[in-house]
MDAnalysis code that builds the backbone (N, CA, C; Angstrom):
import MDAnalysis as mda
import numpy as np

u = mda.Universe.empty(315, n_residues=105, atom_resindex=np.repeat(np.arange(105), 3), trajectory=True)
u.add_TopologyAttr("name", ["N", "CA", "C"] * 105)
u.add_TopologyAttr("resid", np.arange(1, 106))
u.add_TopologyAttr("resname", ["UNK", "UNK", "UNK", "UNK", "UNK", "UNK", "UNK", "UNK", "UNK", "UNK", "UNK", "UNK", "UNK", "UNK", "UNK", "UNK", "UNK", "UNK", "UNK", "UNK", "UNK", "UNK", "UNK", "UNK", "UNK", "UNK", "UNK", "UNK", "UNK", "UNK", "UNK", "UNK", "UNK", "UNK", "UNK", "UNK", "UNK", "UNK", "UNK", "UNK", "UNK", "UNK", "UNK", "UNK", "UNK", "UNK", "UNK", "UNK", "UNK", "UNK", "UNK", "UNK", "UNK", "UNK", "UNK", "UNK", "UNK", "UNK", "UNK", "UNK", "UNK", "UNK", "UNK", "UNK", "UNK", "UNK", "UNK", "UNK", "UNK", "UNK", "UNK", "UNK", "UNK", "UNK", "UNK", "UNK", "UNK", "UNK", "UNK", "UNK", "UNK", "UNK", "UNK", "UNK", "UNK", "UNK", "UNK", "UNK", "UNK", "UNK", "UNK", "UNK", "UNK", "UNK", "UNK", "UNK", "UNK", "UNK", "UNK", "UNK", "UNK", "UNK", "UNK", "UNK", "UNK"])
u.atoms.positions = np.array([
    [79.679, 74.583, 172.062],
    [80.230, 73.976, 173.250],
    [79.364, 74.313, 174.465],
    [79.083, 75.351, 174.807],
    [77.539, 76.246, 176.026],
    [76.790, 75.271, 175.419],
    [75.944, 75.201, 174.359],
    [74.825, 74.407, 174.335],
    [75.156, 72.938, 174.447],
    [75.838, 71.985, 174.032],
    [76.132, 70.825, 174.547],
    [76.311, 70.780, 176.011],
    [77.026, 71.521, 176.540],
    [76.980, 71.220, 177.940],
    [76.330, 71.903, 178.723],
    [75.392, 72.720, 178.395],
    [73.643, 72.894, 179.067],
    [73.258, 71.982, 178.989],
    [72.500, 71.364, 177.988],
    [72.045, 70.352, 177.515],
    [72.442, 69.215, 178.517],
    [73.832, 68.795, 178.551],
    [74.236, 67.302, 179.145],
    [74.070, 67.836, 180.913],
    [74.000, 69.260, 181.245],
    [73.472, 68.968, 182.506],
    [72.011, 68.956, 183.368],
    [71.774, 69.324, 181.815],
    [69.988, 69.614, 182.240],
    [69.496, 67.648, 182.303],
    [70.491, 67.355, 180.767],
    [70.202, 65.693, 181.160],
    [70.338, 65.225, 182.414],
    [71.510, 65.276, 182.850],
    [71.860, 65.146, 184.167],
    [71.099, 65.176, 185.300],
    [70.560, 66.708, 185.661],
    [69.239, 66.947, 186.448],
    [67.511, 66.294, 186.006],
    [67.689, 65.842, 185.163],
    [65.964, 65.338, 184.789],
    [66.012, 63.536, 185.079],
    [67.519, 63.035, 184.754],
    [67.628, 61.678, 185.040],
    [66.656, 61.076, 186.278],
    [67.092, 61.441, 187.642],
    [66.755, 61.449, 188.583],
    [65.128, 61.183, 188.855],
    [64.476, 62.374, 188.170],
    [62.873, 62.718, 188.185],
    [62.391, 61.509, 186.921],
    [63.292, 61.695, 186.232],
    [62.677, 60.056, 185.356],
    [62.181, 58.591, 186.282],
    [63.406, 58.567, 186.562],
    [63.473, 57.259, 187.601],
    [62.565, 56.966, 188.798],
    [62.519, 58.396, 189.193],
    [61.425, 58.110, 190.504],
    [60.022, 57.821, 189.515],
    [59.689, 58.836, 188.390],
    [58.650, 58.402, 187.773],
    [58.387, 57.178, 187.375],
    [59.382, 56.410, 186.821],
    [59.429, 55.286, 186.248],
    [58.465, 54.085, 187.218],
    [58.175, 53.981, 188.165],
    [57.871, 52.786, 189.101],
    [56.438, 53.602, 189.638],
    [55.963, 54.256, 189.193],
    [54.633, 54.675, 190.168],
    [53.594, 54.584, 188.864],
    [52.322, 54.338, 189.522],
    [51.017, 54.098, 188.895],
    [49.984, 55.343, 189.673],
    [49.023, 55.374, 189.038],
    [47.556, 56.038, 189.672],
    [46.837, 55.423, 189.570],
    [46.355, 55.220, 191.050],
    [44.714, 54.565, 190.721],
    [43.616, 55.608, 190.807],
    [43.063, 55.155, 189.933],
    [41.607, 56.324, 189.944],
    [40.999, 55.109, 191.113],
    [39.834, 56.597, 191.844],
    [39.130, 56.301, 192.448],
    [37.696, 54.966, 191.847],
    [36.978, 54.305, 192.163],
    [35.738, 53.514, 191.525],
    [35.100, 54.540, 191.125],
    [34.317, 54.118, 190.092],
    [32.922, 54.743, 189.580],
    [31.881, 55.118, 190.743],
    [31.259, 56.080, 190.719],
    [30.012, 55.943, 191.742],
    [28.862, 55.281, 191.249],
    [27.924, 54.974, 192.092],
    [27.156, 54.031, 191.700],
    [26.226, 54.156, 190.937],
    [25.727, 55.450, 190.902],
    [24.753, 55.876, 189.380],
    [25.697, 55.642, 187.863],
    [27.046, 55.472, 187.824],
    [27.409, 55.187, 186.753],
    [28.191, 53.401, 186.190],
    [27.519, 53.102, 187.100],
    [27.575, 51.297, 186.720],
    [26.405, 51.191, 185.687],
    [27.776, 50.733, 185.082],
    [26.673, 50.091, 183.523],
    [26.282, 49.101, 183.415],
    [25.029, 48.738, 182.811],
    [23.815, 47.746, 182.795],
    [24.662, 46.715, 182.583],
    [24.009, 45.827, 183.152],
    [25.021, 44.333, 183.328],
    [24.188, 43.497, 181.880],
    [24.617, 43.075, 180.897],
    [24.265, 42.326, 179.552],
    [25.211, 42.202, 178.844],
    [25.259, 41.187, 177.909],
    [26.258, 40.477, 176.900],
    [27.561, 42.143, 176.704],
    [28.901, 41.989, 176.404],
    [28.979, 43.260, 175.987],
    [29.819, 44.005, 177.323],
    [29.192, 43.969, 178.455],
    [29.570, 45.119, 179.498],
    [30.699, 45.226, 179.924],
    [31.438, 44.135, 179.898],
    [32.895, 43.563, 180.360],
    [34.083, 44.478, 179.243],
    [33.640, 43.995, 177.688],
    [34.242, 44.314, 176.919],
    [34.305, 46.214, 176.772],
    [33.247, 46.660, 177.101],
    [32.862, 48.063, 176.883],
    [33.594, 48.756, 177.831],
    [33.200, 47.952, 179.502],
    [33.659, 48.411, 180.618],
    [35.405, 48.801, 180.392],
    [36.068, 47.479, 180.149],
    [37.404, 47.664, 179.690],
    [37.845, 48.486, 178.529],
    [37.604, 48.255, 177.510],
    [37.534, 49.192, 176.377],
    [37.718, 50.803, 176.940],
    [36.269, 51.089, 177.033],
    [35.764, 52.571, 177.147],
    [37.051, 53.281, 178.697],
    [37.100, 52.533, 179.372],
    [37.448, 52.955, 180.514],
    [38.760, 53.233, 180.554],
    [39.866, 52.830, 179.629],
    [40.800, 53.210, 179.451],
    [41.099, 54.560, 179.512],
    [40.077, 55.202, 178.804],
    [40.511, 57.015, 178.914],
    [39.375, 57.505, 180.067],
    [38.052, 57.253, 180.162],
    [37.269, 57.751, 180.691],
    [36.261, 56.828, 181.621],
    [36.119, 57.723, 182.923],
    [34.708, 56.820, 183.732],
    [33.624, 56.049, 182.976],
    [33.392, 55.372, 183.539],
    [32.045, 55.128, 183.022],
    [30.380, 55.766, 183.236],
    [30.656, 57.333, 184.007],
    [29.387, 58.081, 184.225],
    [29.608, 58.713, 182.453],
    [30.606, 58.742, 181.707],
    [30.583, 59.480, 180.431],
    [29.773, 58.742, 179.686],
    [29.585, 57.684, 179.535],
    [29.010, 56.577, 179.004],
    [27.684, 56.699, 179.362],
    [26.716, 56.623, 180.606],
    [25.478, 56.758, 181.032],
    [24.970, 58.141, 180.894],
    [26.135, 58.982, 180.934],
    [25.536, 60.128, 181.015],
    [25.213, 60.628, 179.642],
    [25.550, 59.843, 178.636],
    [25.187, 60.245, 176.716],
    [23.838, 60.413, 176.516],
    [23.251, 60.915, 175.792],
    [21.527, 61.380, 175.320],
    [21.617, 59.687, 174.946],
    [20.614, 59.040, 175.566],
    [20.251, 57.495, 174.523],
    [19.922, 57.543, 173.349],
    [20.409, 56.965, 172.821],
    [20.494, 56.838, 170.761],
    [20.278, 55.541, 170.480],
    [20.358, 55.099, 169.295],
    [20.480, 54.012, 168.216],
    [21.700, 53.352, 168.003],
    [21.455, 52.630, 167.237],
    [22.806, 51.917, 167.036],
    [23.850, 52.709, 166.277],
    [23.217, 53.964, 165.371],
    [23.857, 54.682, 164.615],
    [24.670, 55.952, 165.375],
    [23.570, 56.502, 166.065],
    [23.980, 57.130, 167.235],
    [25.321, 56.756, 167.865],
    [24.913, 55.577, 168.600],
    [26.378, 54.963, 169.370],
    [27.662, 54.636, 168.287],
    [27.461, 54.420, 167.284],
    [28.180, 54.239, 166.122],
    [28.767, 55.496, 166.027],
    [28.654, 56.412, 165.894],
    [29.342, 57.989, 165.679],
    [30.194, 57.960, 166.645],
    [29.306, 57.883, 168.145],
    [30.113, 58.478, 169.154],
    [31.777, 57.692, 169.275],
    [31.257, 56.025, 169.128],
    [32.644, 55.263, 169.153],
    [33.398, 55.497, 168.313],
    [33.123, 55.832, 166.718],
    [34.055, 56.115, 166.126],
    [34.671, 57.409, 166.020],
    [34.137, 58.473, 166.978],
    [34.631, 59.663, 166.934],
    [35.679, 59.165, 168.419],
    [35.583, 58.050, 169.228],
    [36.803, 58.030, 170.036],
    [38.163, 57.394, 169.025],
    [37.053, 56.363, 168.207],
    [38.515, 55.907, 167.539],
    [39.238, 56.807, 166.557],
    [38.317, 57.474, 165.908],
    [39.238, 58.640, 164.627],
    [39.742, 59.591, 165.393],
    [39.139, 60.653, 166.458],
    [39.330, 61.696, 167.000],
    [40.557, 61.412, 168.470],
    [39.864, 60.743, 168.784],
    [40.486, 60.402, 170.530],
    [41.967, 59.248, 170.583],
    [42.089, 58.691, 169.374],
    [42.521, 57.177, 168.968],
    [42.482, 56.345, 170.107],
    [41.562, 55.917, 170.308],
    [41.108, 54.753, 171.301],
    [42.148, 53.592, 170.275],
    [42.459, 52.885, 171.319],
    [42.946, 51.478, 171.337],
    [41.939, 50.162, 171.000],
    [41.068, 50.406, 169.999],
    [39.838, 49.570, 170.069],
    [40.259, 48.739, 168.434],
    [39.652, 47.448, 168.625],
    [39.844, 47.037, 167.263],
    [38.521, 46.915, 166.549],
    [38.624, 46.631, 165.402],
    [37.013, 47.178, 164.596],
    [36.049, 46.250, 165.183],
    [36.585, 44.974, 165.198],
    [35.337, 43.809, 165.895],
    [35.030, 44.459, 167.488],
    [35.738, 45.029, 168.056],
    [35.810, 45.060, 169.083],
    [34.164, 46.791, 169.440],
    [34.999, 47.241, 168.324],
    [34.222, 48.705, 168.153],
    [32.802, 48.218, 167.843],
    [32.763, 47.335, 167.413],
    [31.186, 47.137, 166.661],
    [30.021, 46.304, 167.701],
    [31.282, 45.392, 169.024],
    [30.353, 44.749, 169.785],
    [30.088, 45.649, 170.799],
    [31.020, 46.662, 170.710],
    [30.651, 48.235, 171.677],
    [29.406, 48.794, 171.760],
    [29.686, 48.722, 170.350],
    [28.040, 50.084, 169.770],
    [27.086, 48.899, 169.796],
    [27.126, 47.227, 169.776],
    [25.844, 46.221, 169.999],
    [25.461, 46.523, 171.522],
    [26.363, 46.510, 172.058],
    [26.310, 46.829, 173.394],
    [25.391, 48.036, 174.344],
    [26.155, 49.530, 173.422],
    [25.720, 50.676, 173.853],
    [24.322, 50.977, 173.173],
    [23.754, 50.625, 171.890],
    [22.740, 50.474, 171.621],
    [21.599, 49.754, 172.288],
    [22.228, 48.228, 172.636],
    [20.856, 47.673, 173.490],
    [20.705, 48.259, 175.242],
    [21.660, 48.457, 175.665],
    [21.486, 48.863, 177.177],
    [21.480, 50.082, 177.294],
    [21.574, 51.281, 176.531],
    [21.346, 52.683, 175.905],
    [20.542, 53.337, 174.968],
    [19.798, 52.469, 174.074],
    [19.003, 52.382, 173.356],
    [18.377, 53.700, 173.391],
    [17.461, 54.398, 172.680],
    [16.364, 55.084, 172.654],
    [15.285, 54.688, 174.171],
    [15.083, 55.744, 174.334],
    [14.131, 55.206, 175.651],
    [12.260, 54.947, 175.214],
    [11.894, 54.008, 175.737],
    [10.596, 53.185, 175.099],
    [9.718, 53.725, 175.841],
])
């Protein structure tokens, strides 16, 4: 009987703090400008994609790799991180992060 009605007043007291939560957003601040990513086929999809959890300086700031390279890293967001990405979606990522990230020439 104590624990049910702890319980139903602690419900009671958290209702409140729900509700105000319920209606508010965060905006993150923009990217700074060293971390705008190369504008080519791809950037839109990546931009949205990737940015869901993280800036896009995480992205520029990676050692440049291969397609295999970028292949790890995305699928260590999708196995490890569970990114919201679908496989077609994952694969025009890493076409993406490979050509505008590439190995440097």
């Amino acid at each position: 009987m104590k624990r049910t009605f702890i319980a139903l007043a602690l419900g009671i007291i958290a209702l409140p703090a729900l509700a105000a939560a319920e209606g508010k957003t965060i905006e993150q601040p923009p990217d700074h400008p060293y971390a705008a990513l190369e504008e080519r086929p791809g950037v839109q999809l990546t931009r949205n994609s990737c940015g869901i959890c993280h800036s896009t300086d995480y992205i520029v700031t990676q050692p440049r790799g291969d397609a295999k390279q970028w292949e790890g890293v995305v699928t260590k967001m999708l196995k490890v991180y569970g990114a919201p990405i679908s496989e077609a979606d994952a694969k025009a990522i890493v076409e993406y992060l490979s050509a505008a990230y590439g190995p440097p020439r």
